[in-house]
C-alpha positions in Angstrom: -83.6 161.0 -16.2 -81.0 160.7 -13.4 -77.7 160.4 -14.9 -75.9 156.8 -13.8 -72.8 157.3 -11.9 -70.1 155.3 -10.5 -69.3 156.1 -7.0 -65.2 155.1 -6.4 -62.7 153.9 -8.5 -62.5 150.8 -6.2 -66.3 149.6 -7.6 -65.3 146.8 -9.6 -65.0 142.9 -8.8 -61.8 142.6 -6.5 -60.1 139.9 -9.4 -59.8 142.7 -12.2 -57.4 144.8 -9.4 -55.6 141.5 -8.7 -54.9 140.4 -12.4 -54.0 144.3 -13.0 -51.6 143.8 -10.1 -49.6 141.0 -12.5 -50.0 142.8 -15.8 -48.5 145.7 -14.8 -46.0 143.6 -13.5 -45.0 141.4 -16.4 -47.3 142.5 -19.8 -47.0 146.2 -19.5 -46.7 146.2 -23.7 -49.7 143.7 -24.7 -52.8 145.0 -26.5 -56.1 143.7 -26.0 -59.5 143.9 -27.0 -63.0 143.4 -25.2 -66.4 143.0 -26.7 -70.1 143.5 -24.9 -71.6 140.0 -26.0 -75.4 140.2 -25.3 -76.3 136.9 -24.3 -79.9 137.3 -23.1 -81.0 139.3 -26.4 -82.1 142.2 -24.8 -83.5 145.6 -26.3 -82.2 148.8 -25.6 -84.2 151.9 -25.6 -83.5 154.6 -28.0 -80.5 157.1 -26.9 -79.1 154.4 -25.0 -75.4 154.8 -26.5 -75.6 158.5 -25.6 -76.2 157.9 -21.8 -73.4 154.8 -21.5 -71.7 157.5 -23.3 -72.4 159.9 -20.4 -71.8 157.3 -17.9 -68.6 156.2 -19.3 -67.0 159.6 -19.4 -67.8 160.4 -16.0 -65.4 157.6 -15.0 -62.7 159.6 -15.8 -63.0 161.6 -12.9 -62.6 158.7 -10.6 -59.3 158.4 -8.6 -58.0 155.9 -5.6 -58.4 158.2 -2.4 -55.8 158.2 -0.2 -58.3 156.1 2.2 -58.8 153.8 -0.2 -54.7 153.3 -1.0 -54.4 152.7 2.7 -57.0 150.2 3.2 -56.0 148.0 0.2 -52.2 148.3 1.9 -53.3 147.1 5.1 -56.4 144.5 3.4 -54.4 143.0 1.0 -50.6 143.3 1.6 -49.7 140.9 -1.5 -50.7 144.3 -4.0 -47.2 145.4 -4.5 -46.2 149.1 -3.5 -45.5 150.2 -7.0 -48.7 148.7 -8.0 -50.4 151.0 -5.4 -48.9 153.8 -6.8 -49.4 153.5 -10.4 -53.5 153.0 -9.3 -53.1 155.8 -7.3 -52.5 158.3 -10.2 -54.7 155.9 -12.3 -57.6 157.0 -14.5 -59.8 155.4 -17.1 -59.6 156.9 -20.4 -63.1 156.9 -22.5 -61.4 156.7 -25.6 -60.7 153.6 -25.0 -64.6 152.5 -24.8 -66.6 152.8 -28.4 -70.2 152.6 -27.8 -72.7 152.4 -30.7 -76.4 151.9 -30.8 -78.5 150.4 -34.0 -81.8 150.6 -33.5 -82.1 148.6 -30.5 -79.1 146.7 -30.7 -75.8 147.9 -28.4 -72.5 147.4 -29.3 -69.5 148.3 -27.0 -65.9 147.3 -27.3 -63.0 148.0 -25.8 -59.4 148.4 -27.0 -55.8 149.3 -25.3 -53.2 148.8 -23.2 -54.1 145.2 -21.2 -52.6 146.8 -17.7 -54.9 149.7 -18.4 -57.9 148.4 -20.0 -58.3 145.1 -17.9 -60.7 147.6 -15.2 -63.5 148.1 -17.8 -65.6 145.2 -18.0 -67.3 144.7 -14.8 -68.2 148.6 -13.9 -69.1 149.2 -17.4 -71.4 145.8 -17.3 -72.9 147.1 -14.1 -73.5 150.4 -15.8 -75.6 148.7 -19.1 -77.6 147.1 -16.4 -78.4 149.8 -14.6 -79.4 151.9 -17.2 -81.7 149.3 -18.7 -84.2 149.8 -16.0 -83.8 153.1 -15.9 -84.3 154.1 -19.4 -87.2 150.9 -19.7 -89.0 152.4 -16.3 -88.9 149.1 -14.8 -90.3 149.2 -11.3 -88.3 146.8 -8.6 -89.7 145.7 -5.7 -89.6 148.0 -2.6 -86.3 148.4 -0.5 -87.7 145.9 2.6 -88.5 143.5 0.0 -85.4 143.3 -1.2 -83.6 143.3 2.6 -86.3 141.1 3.5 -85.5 138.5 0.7 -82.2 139.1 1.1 -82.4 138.3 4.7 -83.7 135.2 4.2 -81.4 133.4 2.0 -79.1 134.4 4.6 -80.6 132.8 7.6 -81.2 129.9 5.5 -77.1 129.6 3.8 -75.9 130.0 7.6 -78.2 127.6 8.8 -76.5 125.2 5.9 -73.5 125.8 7.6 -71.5 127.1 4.5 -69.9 130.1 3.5 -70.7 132.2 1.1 -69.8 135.1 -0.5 -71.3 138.0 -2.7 -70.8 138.0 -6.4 -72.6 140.5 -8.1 -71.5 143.4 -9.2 -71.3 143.1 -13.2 -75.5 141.8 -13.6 -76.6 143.8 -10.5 -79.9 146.0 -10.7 -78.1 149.0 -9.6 -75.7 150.4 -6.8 -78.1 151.1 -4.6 -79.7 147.8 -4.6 -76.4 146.4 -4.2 -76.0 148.8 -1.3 -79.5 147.4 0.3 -78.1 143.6 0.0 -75.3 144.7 2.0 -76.7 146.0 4.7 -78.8 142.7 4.9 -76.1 140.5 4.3 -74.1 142.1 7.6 -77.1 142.4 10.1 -76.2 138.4 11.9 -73.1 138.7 13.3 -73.5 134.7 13.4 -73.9 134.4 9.5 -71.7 132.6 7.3 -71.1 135.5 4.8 -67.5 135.9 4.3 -67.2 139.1 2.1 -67.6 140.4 -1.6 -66.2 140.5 -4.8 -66.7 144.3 -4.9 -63.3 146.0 -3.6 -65.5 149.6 -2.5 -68.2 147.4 -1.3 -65.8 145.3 1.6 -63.9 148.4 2.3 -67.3 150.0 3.3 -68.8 147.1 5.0 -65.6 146.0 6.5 -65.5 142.9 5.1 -63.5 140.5 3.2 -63.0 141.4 -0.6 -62.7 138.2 -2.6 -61.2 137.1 -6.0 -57.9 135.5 -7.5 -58.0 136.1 -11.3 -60.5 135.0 -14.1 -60.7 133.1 -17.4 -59.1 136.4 -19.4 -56.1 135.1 -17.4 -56.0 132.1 -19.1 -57.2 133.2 -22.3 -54.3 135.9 -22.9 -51.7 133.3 -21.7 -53.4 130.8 -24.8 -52.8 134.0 -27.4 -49.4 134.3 -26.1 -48.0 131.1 -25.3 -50.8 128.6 -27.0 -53.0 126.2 -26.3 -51.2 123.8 -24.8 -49.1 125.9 -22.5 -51.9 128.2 -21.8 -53.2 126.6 -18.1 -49.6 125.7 -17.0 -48.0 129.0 -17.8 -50.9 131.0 -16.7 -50.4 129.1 -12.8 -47.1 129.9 -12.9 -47.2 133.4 -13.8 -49.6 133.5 -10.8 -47.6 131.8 -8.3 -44.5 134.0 -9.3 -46.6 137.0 -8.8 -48.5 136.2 -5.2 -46.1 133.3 -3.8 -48.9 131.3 -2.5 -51.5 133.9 -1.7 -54.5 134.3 -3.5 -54.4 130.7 -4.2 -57.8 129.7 -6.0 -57.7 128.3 -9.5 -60.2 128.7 -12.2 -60.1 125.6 -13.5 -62.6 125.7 -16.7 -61.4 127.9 -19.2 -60.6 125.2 -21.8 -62.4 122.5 -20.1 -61.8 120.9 -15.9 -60.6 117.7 -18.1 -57.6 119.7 -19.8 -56.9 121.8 -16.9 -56.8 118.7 -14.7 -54.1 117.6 -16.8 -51.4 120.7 -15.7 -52.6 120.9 -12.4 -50.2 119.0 -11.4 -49.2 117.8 -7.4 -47.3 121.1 -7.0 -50.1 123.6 -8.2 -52.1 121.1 -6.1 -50.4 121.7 -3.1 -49.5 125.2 -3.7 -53.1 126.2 -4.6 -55.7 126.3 -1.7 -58.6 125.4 -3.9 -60.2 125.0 -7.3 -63.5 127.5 -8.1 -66.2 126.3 -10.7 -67.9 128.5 -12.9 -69.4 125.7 -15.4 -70.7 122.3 -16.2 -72.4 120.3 -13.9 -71.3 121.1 -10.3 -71.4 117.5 -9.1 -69.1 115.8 -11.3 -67.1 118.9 -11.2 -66.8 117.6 -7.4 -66.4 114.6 -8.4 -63.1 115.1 -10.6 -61.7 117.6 -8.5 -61.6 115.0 -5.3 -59.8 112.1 -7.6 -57.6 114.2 -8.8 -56.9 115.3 -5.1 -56.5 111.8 -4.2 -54.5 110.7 -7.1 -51.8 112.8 -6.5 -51.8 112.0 -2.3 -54.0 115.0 -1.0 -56.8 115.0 1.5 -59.4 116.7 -0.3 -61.0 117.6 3.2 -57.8 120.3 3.4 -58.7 121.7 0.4 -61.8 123.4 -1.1 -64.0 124.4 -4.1 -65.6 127.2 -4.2 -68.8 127.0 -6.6 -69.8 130.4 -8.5 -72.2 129.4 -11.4 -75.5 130.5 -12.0 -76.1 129.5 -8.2 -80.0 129.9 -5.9 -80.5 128.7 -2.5 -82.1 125.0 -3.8 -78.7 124.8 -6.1 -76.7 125.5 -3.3 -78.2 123.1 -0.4 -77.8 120.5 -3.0 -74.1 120.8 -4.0 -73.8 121.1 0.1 -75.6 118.1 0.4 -73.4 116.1 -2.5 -70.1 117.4 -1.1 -70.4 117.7 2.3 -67.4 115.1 4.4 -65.6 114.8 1.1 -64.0 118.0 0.3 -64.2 121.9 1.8 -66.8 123.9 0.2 -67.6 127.4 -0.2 -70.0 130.0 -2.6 -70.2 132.6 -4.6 -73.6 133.9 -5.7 -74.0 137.0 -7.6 -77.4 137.7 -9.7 -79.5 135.8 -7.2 -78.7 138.5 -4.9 -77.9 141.5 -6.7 -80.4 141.1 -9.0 -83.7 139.1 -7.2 -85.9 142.2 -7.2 -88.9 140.8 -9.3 -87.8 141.9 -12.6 -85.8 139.6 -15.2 -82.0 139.8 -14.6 -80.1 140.6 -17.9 -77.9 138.1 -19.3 -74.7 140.5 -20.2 -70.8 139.7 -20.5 -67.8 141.1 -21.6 -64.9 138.8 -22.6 -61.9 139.4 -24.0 -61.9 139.1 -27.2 -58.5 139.1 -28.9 -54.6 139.9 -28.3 -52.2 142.0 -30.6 -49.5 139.9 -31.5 -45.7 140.6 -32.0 -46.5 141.4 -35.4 -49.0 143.4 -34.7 -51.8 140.9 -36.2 -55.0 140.3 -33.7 -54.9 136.8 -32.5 -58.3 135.9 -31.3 -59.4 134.5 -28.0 -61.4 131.5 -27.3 -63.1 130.2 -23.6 -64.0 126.3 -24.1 -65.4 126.3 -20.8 -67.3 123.0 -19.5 -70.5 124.0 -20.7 -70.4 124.1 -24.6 -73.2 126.5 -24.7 -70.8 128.8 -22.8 -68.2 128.6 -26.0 -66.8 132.5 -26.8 -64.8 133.5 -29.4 -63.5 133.2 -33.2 -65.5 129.6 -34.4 -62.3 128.9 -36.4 -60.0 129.6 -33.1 -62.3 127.2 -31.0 -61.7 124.4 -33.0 -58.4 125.4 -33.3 -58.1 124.6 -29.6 -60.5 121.8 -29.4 -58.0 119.8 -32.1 -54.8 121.2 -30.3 -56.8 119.9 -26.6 -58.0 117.1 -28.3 -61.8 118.0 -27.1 -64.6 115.8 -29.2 
């Protein structure tokens, strides 16, 4: 069997690099945890554990090239210099990764510094899902297929006239699949595809990478600050750090209706749009637009950009909802990474708990919009549903 490799240190979803950016910069002593939670039930083949294993330790070797330093200078001038540096002589440890296998049940967690250990999740995600096929001998479709489908849902989000971006790097079938959407995505100079989530990926494509920060964001600021403070002191943080760039909001880490409630006219100014990642998109739209109007903003000079579970038919209907009310824009990640005729797994990795100042664990929870979508300690979630007051 071929051994599964990573290919530059830069492969991971553009948000991790930009929340490592503001850890370094003001949590350089926290301690976290992550946990593999495997959603979709799946069964791993026998020696799976020792191939992650192989997979994993192979990262080490990884290191930002001075090509790659010099293109996120010049792409993404908000990074700070030191930042830059410190990645520069950056490399993952494996000690921080425990991998262990139980018949065919995986477990893998992950513990350390947060300014350090914040860049496992999505390559090692990407890594379990490559290897799956690999080890289960699932046959994809060919390469054309896959361009040719690929293709398609192009033509047809361009002909919607919306952008869009790519999403999928943590559930994709494998690099080289990911590599094959790519080329597709960039063949109509006309298209509406405005770049990708994966940091190696845009530098090789030369396009746009795209990301602000993600619910782990929110949910340290909760295990640090609380509930209560969590939404407003996580925003903050972020506008100290970027001063108005990267300005999109993930608004649904303990529900739109709570976050709604700190997002107030300055963040709502400041910030260039909300994204959604749960719930039902349309009365997602819905709030976001009164809450726009309530506190005297056009919502036409603002946008949402919609990132959940999204296909072409889920997309031309949001479109169709939202169109003349408020600026729209997509990010789709498994129906394009992962749309090559076998079942795509249904894998995360969430943080799972903070060490506190006296060194006990304070666990994490996401109460996102969808309750199904609930992570973390049960006692912790209602916790925070009675602090929120969330029925």
């Amino acid at each position: 069997m071929r051994e599964i490799r990573l290919n530059s240190i830069l492969d991971n979803d553009f948000y991790k690099i930009t929340m490592q950016n503001a850890v370094v910069k003001l949590f350089t002593n926290e301690i976290v945890k992550y946990e593999f939670i495997n959603r979709g039930k799946h069964q791993f083949p026998e020696g799976f554990a020792e191939e992650l294993r192989k997979s994993v330790n192979a990262m080490a070797e990884l290191k930002l090239t001075k090509d790659e330093k010099k293109y996120l200078k010049i792409t993404c001038p908000y990074l700070a210099l030191p930042y830059l540096d410190f990645l520069e002589g950056f490399h993952y440890d494996p000690t921080e990764v425990k991998i262990e296998q139980n018949g065919n049940e995986l477990k893998v967690s992950v513990e350390g510094l947060w300014y350090r250990t914040i860049l496992w999740e999505v390559p090692l995600l990407a890594l379990i899902s490559e290897l799956h096929y690999e080890m289960n001998h699932l046959e994809r479709q060919t390469n054309e297929e896959v361009i040719s489908k690929t293709v398609e849902k192009a033509v047809h989000l361009t002909e919607l006239g919306v952008p869009f971006a790519e999403f999928g790097t943590r559930r994709r079938h494998s690099y080289k699949v990911h590599r094959l959407v790519m080329d597709a995505l960039i063949q109509d100079k006309k298209s509406t595809f405005t770049g990708t989530s994966n940091v190696h990926l845009a530098m090789l494509y030369n396009v746009k990478p795209i990301g602000t920060h993600a619910h782990e964001w929110f949910m340290f600021h909760a295990a640090e600050f609380g509930f209560k403070m969590a939404n407003s002191i996580a925003l903050e943080n972020w506008v100290n750090v970027y001063r108005g760039d990267l300005g999109v909001a993930l608004s649904d880490t303990y529900t739109t209706d709570v976050f709604f409630q700190q997002f107030d006219k300055k963040f709502a100014k400041l910030f260039d749009g909300v994204r959604h990642d749960s719930g039902d998109p349309f009365e997602f739209a819905d709030k976001t637009i009164a809450h726009y109007l309530k506190n005297g903003i056009n919502p036409l000079f603002k946008y949402i950009i919609f990132s959940d579970g999204l296909n072409l038919e889920k997309v031309e209907e949001i479109t169709n909802y939202c169109r003349g009310k408020i600026g729209i824009s997509f990010g789709i990640g498994t129906n394009l990474t992962n749309d090559v005729g076998l079942k795509p797994m249904n894998i995360v990795m969430k943080l799972i708990s903070v060490k506190g100042i006296n060194n006990e664990w304070i666990p994490t929870v996401k109460l996102s919009d969808e309750k199904g979508k609930y992570t973390g300690d049960p006692k912790m979630i209602e916790l925070a549903k009675e602090f929120l007051r969330i029925s």
